[in-house]
C-alpha positions as CSV (number, residue, x, y, z in Angstrom):
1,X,99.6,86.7,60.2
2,X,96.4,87.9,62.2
3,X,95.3,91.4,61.3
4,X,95.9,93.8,64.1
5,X,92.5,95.2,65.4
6,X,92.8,99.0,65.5
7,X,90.9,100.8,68.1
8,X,89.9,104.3,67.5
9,X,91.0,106.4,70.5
10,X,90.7,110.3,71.7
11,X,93.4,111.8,70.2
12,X,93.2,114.8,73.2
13,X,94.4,111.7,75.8
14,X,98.0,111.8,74.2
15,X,100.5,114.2,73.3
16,X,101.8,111.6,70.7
17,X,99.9,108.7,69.9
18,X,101.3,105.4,71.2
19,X,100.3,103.5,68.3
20,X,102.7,105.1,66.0
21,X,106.2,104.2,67.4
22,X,107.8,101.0,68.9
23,X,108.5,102.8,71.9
24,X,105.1,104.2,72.5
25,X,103.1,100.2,72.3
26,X,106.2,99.4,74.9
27,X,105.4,101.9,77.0
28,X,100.8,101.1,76.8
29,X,102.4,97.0,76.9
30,X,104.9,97.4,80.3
31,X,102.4,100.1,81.4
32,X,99.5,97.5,81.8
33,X,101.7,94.8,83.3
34,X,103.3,97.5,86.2
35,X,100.1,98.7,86.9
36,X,98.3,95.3,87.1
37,X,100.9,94.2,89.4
38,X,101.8,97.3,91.5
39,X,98.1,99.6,91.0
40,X,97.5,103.2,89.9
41,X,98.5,104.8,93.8
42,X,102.2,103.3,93.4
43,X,103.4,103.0,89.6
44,X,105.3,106.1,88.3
45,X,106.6,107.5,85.2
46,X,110.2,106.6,86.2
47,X,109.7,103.4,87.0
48,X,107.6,102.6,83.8
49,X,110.9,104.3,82.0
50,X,113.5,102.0,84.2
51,X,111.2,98.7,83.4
52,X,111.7,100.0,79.8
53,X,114.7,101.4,79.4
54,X,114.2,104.7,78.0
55,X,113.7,108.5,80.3
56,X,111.1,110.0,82.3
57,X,110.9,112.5,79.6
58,X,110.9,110.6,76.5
59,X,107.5,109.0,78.2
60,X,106.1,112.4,78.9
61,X,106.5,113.2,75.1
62,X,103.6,110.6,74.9
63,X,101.1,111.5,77.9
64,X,101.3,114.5,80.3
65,X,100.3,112.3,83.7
66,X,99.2,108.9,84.6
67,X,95.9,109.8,84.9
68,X,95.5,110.7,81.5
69,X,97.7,107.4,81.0
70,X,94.6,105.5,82.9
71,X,91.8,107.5,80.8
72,X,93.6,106.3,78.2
73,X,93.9,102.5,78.8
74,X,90.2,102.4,80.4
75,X,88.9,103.9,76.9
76,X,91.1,101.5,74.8
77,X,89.3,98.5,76.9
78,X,85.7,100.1,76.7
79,X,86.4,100.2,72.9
80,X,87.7,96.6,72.7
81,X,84.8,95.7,75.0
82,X,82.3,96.9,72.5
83,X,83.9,95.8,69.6
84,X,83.8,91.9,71.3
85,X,80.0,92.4,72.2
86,X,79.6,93.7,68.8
87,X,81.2,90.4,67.5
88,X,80.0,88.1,69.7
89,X,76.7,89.1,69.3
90,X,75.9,89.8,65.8
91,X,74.0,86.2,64.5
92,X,72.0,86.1,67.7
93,X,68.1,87.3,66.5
94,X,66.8,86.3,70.3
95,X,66.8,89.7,72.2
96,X,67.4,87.5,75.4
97,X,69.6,85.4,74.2
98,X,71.4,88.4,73.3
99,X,71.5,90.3,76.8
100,X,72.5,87.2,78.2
101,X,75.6,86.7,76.1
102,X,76.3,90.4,77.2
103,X,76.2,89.6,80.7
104,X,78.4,86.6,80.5
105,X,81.0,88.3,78.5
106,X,80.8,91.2,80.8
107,X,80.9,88.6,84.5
108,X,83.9,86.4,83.0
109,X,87.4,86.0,83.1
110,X,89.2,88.0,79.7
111,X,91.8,86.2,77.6
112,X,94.4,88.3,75.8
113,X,93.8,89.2,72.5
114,X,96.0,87.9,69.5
115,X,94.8,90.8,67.2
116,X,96.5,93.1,69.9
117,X,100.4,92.2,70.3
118,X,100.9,95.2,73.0
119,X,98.2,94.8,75.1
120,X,97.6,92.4,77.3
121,X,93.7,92.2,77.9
122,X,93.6,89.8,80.4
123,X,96.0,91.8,83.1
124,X,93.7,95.0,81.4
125,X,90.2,93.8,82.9
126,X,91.6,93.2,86.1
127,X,92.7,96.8,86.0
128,X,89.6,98.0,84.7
129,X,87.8,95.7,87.6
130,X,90.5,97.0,90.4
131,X,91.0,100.9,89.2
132,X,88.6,101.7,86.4
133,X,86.3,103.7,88.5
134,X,89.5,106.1,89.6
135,X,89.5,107.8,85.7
136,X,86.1,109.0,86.5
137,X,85.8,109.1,90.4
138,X,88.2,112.5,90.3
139,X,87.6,116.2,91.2
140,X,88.2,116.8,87.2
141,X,85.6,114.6,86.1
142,X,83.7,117.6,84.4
143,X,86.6,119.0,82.6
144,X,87.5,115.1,81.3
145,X,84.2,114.6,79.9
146,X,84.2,117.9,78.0
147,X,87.0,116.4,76.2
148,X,84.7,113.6,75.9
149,X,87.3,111.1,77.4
150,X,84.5,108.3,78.4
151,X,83.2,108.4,75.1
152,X,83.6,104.3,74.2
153,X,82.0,104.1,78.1
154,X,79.3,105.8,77.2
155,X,79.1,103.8,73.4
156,X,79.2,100.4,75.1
157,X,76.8,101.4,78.0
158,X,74.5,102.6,74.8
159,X,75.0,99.3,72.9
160,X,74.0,97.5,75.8
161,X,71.1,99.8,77.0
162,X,69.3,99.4,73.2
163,X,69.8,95.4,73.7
164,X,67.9,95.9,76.9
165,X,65.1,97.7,74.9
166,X,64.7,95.1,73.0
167,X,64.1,93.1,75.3
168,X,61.5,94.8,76.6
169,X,60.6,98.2,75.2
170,X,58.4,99.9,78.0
171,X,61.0,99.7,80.2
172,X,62.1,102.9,81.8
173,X,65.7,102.7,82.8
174,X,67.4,100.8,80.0
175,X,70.6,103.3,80.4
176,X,70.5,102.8,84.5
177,X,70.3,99.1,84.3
178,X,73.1,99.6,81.3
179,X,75.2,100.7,83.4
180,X,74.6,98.6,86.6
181,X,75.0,95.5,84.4
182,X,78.7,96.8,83.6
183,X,79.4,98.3,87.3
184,X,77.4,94.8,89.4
185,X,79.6,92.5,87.0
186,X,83.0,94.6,88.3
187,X,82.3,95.3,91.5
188,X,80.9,91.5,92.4
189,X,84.1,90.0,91.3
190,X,86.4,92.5,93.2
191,X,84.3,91.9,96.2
192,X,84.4,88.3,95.6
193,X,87.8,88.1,95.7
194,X,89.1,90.7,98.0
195,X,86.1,91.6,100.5
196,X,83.7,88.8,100.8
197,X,82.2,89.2,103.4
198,X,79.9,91.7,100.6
199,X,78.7,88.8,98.3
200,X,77.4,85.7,98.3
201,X,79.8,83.9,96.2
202,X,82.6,84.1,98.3
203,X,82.7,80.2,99.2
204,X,82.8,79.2,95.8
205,X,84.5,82.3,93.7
206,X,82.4,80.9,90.7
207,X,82.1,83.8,87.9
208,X,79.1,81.6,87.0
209,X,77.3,82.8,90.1
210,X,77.9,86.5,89.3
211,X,76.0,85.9,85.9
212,X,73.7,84.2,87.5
213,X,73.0,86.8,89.8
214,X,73.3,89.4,87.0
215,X,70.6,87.7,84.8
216,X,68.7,87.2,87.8
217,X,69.0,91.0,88.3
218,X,68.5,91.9,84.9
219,X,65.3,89.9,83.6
220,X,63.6,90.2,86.8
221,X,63.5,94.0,86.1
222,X,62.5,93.3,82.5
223,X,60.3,91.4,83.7
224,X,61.4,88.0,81.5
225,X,62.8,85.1,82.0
């Protein structure tokens, strides 16, 4: 049996932690597939507990709203997300040779996990491609990151923004470009796929021309190649 791959999360984004029940991995699992398939604007708390058989409250025992529900499954991808680049990463010495893995785990298509029996990460990027932006684009926004809810963004952004100095160290907006890199690989795939008129890969839908472009982006303002 494959060890399960635990990921650390912000205990104030729960009122019971999912991980510690049967019921509470069903409800992260069925929440991911519902809101892949239906998005964050339609899926409910009482449909997630008719899909699952259980009450409205016995899923509000576990998160107050669906927006703390979205932090939370945002967070747990960030966290995943660095743990892969992490992983992925580790026997490369070639600084860009390095980035460049970055960018084309960040521009291509997830599989699911094995380590991770409840979530599906596959159905969880496209969520993260389609929605992540709404657990941060809200009038709260300054409360949530008291509570330090974007916390693995901000690790994964930092990971990626110290590769980028290695690259090249006098440049000036490694955490700027960090963050672009993430963003340009999301948003260029949504567009891509459901306003084309915004990229220029909408002939083909390649992934490999978004990491193209990205590594264009990327080394022309590092100025490598």
């Amino acid at each position: 049996m494959k060890p399960q791959l635990q990921i650390s999360m912000n205990e104030a984004l729960y009122l019971r932690n999912p991980e510690s029940s049967d019921l509470g991995k069903s409800i992260i699992k069925h929440s991911v597939e519902m809101i892949y398939a239906q998005g964050i604007e339609t899926f409910t708390f009482k449909k997630l507990a008719a899909e699952i058989g259980t009450t409205e409250a016995g899923i509000y025992r576990y998160f107050e709203n669906k927006h703390k529900l979205l932090v939370y499954l945002t967070a747990w991808y960030w966290g995943w997300l660095e743990f892969q680049i992490s992983f992925h990463t580790n026997n490369i010495t070639d600084p860009i040779v390095k980035l460049k893995r970055v960018i084309k785990l960040l521009a291509s298509t997830v599989e699911d996990d094995e380590q991770t029996h409840h979530i599906n990460e596959s159905l969880l990027h496209q969520i993260i491609i389609a929605e992540g932006s709404k657990a941060y684009l809200t009038k709260q926004v300054g409360e949530d990151n008291k509570q330090q809810f974007f916390q693995p963004y901000k690790v994964l952004c930092a990971v990626i923004g110290n590769m980028i100095k290695e690259v090249n160290l006098k440049y000036k907006y490694p955490k700027s470009l960090a963050t672009t890199i993430v963003e340009m690989a999301h948003f260029q795939n949504f567009f891509m796929n459901n306003l084309p008129s915004l990229t220029d890969f909408s002939k083909t839908k390649e992934e490999s021309e978004i990491i193209a472009f990205l590594n264009d982006l990327v080394f022309s303002s590092l100025k490598k190649k």
